[in-house]
C-alpha atoms as an extended CHARMM CRD file, in Angstrom:
* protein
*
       273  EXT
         1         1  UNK       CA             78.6940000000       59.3720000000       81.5940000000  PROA      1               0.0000000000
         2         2  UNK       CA             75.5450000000       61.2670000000       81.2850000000  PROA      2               0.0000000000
         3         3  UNK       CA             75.9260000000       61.5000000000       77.2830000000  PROA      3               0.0000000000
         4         4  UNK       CA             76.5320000000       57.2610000000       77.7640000000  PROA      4               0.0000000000
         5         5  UNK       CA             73.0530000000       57.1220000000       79.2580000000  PROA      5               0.0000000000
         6         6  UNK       CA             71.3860000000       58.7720000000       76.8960000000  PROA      6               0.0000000000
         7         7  UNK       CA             72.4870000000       57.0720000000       74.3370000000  PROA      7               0.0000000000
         8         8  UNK       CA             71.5670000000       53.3890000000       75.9490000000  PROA      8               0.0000000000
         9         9  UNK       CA             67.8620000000       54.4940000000       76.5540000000  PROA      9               0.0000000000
        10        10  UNK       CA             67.1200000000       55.4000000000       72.9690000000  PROA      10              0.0000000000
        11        11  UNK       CA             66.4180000000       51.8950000000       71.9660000000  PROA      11              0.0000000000
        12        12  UNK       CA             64.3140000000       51.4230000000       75.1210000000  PROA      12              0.0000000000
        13        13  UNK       CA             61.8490000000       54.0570000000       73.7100000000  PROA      13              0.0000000000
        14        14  UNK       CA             61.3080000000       52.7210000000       70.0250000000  PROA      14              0.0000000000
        15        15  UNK       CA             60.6530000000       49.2140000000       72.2870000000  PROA      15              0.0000000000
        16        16  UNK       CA             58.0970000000       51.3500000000       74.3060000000  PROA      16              0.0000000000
        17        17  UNK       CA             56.6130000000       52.7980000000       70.7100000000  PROA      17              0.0000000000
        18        18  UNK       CA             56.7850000000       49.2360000000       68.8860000000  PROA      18              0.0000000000
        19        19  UNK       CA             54.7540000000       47.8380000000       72.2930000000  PROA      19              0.0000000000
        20        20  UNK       CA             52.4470000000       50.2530000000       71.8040000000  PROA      20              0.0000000000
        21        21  UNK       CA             50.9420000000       48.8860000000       68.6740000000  PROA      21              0.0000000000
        22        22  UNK       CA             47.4400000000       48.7800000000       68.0500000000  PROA      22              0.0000000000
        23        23  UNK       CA             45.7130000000       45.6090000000       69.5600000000  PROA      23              0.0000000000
        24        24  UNK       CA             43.7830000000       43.5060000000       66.5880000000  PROA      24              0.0000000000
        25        25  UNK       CA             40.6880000000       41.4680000000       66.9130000000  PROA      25              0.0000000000
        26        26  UNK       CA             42.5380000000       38.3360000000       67.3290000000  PROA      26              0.0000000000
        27        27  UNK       CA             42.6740000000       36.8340000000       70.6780000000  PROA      27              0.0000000000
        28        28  UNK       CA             44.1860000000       33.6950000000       71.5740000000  PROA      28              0.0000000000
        29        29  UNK       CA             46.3110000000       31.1540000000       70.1350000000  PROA      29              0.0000000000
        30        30  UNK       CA             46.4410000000       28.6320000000       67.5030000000  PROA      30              0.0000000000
        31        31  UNK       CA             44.4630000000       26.2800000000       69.2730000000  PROA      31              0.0000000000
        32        32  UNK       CA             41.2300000000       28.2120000000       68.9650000000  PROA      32              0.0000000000
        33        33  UNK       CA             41.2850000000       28.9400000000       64.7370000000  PROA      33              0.0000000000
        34        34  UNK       CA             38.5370000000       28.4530000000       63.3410000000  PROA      34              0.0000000000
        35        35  UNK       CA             37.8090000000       28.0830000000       59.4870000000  PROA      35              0.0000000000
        36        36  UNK       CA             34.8790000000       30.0000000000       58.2380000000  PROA      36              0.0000000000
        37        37  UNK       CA             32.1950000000       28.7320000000       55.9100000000  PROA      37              0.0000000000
        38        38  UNK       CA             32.5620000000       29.9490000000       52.2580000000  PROA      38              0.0000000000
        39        39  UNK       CA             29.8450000000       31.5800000000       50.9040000000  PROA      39              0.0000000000
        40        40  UNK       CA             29.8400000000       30.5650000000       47.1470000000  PROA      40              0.0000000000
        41        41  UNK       CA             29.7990000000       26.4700000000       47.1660000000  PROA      41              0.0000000000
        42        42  UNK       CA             31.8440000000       25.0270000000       44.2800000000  PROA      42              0.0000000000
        43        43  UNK       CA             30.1600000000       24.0900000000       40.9900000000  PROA      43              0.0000000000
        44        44  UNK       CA             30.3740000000       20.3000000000       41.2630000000  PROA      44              0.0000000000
        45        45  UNK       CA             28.3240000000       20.0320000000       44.7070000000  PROA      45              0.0000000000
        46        46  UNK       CA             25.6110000000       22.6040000000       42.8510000000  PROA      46              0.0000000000
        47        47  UNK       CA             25.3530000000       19.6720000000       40.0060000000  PROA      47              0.0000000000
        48        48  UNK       CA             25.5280000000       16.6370000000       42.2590000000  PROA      48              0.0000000000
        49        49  UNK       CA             22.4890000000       18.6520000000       44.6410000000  PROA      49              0.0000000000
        50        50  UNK       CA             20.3970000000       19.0450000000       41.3590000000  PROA      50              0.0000000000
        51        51  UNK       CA             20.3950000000       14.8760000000       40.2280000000  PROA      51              0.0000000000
        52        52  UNK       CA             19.7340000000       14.3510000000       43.4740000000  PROA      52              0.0000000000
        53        53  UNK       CA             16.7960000000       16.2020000000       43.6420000000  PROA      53              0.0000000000
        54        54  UNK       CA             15.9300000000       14.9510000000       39.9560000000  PROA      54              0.0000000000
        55        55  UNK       CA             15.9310000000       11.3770000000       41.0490000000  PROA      55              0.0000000000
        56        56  UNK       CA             12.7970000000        9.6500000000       42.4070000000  PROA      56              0.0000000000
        57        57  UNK       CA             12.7580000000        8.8950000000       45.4180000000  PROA      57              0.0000000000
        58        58  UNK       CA             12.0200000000        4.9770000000       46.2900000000  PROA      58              0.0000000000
        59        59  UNK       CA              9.6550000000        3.8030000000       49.2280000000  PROA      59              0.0000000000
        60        60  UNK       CA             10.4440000000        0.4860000000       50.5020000000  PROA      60              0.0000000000
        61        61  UNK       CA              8.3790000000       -0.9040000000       53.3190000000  PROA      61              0.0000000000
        62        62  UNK       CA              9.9410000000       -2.3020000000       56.8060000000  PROA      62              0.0000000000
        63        63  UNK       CA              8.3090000000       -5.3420000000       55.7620000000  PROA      63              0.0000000000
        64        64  UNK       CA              9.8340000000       -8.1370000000       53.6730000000  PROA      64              0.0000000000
        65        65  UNK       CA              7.6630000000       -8.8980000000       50.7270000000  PROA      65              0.0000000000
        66        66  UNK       CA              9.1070000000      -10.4160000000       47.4170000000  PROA      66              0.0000000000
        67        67  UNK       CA              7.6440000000       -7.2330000000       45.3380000000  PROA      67              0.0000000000
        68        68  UNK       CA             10.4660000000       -4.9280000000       44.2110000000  PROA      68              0.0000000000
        69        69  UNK       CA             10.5520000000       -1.5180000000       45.9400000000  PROA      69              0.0000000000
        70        70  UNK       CA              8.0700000000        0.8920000000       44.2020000000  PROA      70              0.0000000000
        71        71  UNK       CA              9.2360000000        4.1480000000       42.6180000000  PROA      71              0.0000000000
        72        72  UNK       CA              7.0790000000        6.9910000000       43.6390000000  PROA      72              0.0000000000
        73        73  UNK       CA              6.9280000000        9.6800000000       41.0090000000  PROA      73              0.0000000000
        74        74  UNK       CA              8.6600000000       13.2310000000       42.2300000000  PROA      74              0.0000000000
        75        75  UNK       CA              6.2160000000       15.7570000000       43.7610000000  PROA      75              0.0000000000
        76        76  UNK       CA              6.7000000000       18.3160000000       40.8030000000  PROA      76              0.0000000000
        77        77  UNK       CA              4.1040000000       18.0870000000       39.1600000000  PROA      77              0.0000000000
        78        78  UNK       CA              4.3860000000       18.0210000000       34.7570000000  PROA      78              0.0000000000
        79        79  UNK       CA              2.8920000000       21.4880000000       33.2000000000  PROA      79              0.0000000000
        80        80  UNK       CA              0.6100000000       21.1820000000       31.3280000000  PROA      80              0.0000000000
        81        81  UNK       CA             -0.2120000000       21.4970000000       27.6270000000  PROA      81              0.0000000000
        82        82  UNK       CA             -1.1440000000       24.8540000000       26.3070000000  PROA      82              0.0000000000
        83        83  UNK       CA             -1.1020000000       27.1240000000       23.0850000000  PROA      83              0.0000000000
        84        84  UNK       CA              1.6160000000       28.7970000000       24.3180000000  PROA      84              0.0000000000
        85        85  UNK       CA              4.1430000000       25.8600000000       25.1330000000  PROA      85              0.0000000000
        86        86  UNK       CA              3.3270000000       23.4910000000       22.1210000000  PROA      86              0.0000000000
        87        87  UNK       CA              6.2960000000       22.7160000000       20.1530000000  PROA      87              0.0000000000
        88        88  UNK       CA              8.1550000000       19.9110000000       18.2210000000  PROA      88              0.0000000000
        89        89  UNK       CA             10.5610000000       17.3630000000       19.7110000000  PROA      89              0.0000000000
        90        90  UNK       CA             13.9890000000       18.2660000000       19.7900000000  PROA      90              0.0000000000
        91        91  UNK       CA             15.5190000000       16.6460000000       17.1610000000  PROA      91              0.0000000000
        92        92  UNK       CA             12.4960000000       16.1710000000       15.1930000000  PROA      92              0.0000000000
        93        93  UNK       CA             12.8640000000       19.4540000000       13.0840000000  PROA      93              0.0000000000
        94        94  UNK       CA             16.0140000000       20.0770000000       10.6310000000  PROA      94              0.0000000000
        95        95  UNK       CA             16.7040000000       22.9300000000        8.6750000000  PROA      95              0.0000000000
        96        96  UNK       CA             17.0580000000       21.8950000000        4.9330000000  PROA      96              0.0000000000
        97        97  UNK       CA             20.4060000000       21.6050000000        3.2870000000  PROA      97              0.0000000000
        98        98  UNK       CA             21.1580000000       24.6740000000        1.6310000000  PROA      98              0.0000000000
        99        99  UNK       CA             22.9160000000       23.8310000000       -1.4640000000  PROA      99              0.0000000000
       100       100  UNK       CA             25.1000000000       26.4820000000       -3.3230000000  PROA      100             0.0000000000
       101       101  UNK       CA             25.2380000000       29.1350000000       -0.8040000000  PROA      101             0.0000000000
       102       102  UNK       CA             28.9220000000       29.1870000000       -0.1070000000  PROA      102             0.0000000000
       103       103  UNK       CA             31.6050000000       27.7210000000        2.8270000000  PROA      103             0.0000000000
       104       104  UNK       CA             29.0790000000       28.4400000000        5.3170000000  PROA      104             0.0000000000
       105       105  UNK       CA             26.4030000000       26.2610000000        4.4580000000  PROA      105             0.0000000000
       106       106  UNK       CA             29.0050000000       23.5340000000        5.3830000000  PROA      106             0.0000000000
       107       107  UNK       CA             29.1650000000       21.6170000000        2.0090000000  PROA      107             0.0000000000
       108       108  UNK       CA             32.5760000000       22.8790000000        1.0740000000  PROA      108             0.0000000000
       109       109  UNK       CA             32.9860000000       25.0960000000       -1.8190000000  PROA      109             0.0000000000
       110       110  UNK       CA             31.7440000000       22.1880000000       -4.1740000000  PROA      110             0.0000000000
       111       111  UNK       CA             28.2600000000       21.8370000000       -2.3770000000  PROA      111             0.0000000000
       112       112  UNK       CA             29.3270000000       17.8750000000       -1.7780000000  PROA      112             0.0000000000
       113       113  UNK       CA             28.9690000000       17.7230000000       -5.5340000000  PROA      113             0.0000000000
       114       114  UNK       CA             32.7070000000       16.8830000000       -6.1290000000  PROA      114             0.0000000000
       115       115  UNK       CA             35.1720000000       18.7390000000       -8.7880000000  PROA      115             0.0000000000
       116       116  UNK       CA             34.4140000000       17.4320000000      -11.7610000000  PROA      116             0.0000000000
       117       117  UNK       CA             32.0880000000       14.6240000000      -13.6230000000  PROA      117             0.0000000000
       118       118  UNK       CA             28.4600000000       14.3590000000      -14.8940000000  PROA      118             0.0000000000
       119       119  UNK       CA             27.1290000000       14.1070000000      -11.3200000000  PROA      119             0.0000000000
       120       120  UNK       CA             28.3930000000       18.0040000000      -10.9980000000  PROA      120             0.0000000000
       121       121  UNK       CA             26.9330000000       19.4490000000      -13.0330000000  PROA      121             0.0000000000
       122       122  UNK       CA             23.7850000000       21.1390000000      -13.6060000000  PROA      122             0.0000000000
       123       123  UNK       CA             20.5160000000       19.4190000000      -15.3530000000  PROA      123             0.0000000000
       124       124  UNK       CA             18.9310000000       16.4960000000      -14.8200000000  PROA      124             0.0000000000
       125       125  UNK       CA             22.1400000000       13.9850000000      -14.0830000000  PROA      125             0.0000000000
       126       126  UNK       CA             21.5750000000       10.3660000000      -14.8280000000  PROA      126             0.0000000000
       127       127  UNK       CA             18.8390000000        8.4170000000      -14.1030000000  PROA      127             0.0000000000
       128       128  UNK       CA             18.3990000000        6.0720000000      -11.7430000000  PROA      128             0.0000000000
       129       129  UNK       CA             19.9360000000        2.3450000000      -12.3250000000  PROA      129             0.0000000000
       130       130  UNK       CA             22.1500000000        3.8280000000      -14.6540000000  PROA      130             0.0000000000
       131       131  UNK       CA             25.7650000000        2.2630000000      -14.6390000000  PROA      131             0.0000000000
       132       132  UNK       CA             28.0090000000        3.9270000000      -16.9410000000  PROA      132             0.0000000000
       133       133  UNK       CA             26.7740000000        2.4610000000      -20.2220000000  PROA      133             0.0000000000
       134       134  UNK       CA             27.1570000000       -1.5360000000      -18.5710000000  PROA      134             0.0000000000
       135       135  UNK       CA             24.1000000000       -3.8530000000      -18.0850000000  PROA      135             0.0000000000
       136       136  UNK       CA             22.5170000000       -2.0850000000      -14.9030000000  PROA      136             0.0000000000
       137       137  UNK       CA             21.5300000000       -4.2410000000      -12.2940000000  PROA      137             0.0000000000
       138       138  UNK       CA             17.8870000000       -4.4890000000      -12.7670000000  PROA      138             0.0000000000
       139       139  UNK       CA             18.0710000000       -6.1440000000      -16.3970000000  PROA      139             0.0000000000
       140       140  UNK       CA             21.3260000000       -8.7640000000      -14.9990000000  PROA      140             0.0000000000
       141       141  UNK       CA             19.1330000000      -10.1030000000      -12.3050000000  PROA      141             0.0000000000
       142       142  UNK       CA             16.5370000000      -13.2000000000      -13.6550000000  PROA      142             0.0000000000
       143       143  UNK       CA             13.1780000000      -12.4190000000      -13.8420000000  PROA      143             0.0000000000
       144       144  UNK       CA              9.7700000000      -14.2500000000      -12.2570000000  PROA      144             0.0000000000
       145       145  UNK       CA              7.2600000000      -16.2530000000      -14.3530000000  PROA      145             0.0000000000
       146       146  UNK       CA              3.7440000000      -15.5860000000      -13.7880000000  PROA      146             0.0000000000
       147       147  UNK       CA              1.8150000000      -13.5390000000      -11.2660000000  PROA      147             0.0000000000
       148       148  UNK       CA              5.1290000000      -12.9690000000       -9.1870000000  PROA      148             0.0000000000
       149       149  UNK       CA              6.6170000000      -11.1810000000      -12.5420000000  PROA      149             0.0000000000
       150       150  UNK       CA              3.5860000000       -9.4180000000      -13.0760000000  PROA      150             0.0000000000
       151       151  UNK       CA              2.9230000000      -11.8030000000      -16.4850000000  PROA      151             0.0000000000
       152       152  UNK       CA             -0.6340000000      -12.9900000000      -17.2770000000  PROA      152             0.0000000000
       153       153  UNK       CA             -0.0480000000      -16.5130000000      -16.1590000000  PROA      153             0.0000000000
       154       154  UNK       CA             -0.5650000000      -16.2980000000      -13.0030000000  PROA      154             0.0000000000
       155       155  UNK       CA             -4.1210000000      -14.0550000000      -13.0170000000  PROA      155             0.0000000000
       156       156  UNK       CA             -7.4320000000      -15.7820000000      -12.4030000000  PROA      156             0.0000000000
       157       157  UNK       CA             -9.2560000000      -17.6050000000      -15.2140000000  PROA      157             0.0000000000
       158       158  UNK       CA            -12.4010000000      -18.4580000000      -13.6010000000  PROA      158             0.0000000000
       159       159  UNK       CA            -14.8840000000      -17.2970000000      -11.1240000000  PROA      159             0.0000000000
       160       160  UNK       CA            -14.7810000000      -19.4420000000       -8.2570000000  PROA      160             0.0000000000
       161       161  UNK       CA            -18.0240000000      -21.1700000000       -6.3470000000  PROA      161             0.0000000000
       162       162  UNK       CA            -17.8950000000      -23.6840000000       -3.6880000000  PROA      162             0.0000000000
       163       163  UNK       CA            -20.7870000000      -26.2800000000       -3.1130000000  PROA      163             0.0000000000
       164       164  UNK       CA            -21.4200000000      -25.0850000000        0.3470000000  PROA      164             0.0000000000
       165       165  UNK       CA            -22.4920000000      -21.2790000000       -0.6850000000  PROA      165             0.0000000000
       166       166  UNK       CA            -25.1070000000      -22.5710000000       -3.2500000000  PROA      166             0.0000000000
       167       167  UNK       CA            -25.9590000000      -25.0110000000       -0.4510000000  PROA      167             0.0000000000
       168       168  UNK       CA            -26.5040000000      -21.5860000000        1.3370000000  PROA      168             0.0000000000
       169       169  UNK       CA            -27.7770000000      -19.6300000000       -1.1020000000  PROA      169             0.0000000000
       170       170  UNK       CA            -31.3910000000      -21.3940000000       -1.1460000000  PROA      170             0.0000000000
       171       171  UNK       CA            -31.6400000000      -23.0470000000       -4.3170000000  PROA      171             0.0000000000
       172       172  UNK       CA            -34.6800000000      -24.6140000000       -4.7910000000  PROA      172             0.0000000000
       173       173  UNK       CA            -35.1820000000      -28.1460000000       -6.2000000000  PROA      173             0.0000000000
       174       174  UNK       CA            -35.1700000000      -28.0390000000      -10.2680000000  PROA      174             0.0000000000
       175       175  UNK       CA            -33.7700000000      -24.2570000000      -10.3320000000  PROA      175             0.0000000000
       176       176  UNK       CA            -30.6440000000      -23.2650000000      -12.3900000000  PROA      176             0.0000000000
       177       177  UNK       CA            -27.1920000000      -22.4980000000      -11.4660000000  PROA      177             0.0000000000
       178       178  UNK       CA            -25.4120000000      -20.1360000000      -13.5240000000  PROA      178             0.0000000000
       179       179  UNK       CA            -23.3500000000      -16.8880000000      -13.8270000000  PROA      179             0.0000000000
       180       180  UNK       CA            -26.8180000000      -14.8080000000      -14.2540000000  PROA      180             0.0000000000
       181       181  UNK       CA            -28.1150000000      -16.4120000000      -11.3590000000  PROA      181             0.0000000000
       182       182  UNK       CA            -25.7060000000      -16.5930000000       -8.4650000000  PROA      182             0.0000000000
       183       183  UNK       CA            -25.2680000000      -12.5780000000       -9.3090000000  PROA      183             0.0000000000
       184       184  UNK       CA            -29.3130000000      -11.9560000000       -8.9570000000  PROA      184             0.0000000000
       185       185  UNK       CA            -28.9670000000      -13.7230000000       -5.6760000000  PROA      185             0.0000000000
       186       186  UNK       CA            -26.0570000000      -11.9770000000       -4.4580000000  PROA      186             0.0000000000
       187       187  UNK       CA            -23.5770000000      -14.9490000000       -3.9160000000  PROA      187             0.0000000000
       188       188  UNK       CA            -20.8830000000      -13.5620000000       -6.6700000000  PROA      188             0.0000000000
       189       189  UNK       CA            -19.8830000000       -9.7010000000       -7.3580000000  PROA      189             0.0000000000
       190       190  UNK       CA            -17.8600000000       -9.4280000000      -10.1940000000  PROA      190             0.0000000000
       191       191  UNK       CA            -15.7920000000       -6.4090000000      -11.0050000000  PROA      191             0.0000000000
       192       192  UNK       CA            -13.1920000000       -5.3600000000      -13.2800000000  PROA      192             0.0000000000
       193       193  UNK       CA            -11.4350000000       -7.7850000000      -14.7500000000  PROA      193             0.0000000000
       194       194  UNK       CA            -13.9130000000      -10.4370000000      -13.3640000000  PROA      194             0.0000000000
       195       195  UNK       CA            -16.6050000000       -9.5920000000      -15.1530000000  PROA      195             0.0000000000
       196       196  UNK       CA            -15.2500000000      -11.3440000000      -18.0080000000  PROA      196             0.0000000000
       197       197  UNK       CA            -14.4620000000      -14.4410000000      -16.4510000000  PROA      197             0.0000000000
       198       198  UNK       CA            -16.6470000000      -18.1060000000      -16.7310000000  PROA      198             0.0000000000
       199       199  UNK       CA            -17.6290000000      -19.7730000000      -13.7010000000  PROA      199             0.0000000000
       200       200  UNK       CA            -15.8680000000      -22.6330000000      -12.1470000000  PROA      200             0.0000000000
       201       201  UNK       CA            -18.0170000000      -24.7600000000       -9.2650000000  PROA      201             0.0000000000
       202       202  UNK       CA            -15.7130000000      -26.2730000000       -6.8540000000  PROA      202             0.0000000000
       203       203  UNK       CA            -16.0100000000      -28.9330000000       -4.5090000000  PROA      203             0.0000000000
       204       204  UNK       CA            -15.6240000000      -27.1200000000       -0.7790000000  PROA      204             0.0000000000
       205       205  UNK       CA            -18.7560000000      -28.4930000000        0.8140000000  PROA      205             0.0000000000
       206       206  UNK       CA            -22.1720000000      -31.1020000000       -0.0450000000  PROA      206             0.0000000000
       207       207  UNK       CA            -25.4210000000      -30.1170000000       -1.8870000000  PROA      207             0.0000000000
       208       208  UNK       CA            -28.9940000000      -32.0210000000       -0.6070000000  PROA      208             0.0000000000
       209       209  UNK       CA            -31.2360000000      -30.2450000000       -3.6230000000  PROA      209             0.0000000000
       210       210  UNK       CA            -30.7710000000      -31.2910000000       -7.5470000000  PROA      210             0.0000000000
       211       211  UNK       CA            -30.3040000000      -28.7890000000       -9.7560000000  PROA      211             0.0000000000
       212       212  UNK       CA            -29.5650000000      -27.8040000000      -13.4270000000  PROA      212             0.0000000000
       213       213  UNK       CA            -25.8630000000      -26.2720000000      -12.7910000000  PROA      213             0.0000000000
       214       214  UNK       CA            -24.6610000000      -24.2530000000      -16.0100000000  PROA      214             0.0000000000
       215       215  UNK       CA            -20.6770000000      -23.7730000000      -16.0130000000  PROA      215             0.0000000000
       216       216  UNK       CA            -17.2670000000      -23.4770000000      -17.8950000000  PROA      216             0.0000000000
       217       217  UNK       CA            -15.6720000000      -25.9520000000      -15.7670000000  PROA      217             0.0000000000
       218       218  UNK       CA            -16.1890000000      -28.3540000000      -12.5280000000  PROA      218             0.0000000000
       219       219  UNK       CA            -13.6920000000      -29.2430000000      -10.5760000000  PROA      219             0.0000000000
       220       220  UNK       CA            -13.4310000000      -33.3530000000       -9.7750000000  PROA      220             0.0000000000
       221       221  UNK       CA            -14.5510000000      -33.1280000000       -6.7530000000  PROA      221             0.0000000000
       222       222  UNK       CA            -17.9360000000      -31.1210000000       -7.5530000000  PROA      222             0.0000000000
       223       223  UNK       CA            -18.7530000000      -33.3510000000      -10.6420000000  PROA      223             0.0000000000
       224       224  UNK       CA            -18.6180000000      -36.1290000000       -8.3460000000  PROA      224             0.0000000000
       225       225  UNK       CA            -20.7800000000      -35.0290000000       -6.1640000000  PROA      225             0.0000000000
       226       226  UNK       CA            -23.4310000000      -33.3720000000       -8.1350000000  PROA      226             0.0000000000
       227       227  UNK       CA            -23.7040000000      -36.3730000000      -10.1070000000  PROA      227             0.0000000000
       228       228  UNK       CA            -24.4060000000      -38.0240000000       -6.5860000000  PROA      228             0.0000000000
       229       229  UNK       CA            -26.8360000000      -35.3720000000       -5.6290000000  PROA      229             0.0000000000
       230       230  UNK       CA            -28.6180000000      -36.0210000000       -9.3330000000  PROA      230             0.0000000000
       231       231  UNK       CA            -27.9570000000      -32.7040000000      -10.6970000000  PROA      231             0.0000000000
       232       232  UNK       CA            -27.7760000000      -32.3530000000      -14.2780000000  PROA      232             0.0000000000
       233       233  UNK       CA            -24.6840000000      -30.2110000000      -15.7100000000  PROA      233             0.0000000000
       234       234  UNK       CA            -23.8320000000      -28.5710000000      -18.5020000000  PROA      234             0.0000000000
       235       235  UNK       CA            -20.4320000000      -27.4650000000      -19.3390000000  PROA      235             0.0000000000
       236       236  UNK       CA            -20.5980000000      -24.1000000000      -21.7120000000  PROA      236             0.0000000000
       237       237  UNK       CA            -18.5830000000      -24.1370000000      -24.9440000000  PROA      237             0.0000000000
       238       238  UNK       CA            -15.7940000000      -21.6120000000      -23.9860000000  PROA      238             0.0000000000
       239       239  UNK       CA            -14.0890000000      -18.7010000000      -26.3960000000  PROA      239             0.0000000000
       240       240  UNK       CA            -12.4110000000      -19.8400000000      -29.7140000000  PROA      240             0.0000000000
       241       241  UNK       CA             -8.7300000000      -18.7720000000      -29.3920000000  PROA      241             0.0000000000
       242       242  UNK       CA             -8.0670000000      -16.6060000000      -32.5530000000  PROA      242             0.0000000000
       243       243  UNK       CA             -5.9930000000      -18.8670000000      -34.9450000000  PROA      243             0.0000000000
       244       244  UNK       CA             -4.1820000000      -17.6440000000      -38.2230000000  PROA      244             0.0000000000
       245       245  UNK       CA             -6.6930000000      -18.7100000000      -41.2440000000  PROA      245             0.0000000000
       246       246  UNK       CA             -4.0980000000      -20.6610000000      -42.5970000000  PROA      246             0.0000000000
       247       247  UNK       CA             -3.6090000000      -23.0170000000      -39.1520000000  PROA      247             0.0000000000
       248       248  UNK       CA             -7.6750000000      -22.6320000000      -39.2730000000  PROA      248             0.0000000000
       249       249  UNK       CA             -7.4360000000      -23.9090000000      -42.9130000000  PROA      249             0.0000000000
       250       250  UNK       CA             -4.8340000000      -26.8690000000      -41.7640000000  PROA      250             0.0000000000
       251       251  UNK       CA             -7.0280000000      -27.4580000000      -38.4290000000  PROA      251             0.0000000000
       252       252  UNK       CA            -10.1870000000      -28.4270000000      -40.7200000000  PROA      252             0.0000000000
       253       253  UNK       CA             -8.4190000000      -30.5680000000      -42.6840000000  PROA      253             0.0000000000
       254       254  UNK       CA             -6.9740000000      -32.6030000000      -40.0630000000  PROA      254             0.0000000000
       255       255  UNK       CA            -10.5440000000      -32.7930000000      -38.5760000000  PROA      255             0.0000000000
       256       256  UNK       CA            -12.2840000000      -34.3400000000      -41.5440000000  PROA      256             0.0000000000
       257       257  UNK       CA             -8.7020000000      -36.8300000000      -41.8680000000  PROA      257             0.0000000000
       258       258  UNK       CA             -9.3990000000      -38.1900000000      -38.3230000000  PROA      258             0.0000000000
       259       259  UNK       CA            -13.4840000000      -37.9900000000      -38.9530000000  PROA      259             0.0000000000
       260       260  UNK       CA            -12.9850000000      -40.6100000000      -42.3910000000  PROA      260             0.0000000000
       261       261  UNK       CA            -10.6100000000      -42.5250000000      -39.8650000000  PROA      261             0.0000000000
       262       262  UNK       CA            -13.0190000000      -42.9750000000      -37.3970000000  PROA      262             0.0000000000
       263       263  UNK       CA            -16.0130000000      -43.5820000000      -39.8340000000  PROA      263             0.0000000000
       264       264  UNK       CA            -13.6340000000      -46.4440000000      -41.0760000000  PROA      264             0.0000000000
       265       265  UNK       CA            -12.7980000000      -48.5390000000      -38.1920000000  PROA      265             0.0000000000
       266       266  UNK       CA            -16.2650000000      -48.5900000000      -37.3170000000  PROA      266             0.0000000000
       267       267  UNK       CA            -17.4580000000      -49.5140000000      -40.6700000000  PROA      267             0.0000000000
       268       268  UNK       CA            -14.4300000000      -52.1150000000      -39.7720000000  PROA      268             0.0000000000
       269       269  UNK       CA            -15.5420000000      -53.1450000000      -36.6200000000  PROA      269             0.0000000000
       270       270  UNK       CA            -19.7800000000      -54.0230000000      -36.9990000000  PROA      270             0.0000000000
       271       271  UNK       CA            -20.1020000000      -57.6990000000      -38.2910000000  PROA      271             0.0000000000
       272       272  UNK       CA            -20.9250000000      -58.3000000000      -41.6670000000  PROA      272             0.0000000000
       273       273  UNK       CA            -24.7570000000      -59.8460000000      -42.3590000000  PROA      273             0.0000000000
């Protein structure tokens, strides 16, 4: 009986020596957890605090006005430019293509020159326009007449005066217009190819004074009204175009043909006494 007892209170002590475990810090039930604040915040609410701190802020009155709200610059202020933080804009500076230096220059083992053909190797190549031997582009396409095609038919011939500048060049009555003169008074500056050129008075304005006006050519306009104003003109003989001496030879002959014509019809024409 007494071996029966002992054996039922074993159990009973390891209950005693599992009650006395050590006590922890917790205290209480479930009710009262509590989660504690992490110390390391995740990544995306670090980049969402830094655009909003990157974004200006906007001021808008309490007041209704039909002005939009007004966007107030942020309070850090721009550094400023020195020696030491000068530099290009990104982007604006490239580091030259470095042809022939292998894979890693990032042309291929080619250099972007291709495997084979004119255009790979070295020299000078082809030059530019060239086609292959067809009519290149710039000889297919039709070409412009005159000034616009760089010809001679569209450059000046004359050197241009209007009325109204040797109204306001202060001519006197009886002096003379010509090439020599508007130069000594400043009105014309020929250079270049100018100083070849005749002069041409055009009709651009009215002239009170008469003068003696000395030219290559007058427009219709400016005879008309120089011959109002009384001026006398003179139109200069221009430069002989060079002729062959044959057409020269043919030229004179025609000349005296049409002279003997003339001298004939009005031989023709006066009545007989």
């Amino acid at each position: 009986m007494a071996s029966l007892l002992s054996l039922s209170s074993a159990p009973l002590t390891r209950l005693a020596v599992v009650s006395n475990h050590p006590s922890s810090s917790f205290k209480g039930g479930s009710g009262s957890l509590r989660a504690r604040p992490c110390l390391f915040p995740p990544a995306k609410l670090i980049q969402l605090k830094s655009r909003q701190r990157q974004k200006p802020t906007l001021v808008v009155s309490g007041k209704a006005s039909s002005s939009p709200a007004v966007e107030q610059p942020s309070s850090s202020s721009p550094a400023r430019f020195r020696l030491d933080n000068l530099g290009p804009q990104p982007g604006s500076r490239k580091k030259a293509k470095r042809k022939g230096r292998g894979h890693s220059a990032g042309q291929g083992g080619s250099c972007g020159f291709g495997m084979r053909g004119q255009k790979s190797r070295s020299g000078p190549g082809v030059m530019r326009g060239f086609e292959g031997g067809q009519m290149p582009l710039y000889r297919r396409i039709p070409k412009l007449r005159g000034i616009a095609g760089g010809m001679h038919a569209g450059l000046p011939k004359y050197v241009p005066v209007n009325l109204k500048h040797i109204e306001a060049a202060g001519f006197q009555e009886g002096d003379e217009v010509s090439l020599e003169t508007l130069k000594s008074k400043g009105l014309i500056n020929p250079s270049g190819r100018e100083r070849k050129l005749p002069l041409k008075i055009l009709g651009d304005g009215e002239l009170s004074v008469k003068l003696t006006v000395k030219a290559r050519a007058f427009s219709a306009a400016a005879k008309e009204k120089l011959e109002a104003a009384g001026c006398s003109l003179t139109v200069l003989p221009g430069r002989k175009k060079w002729v062959k001496p044959s057409v020269a030879k043919n030229l004179a002959r025609a000349e005296e043909y049409f002279a003997r014509k003339r001298a004939a019809s009005a031989a023709a024409s006066e009545p007989s006494t």
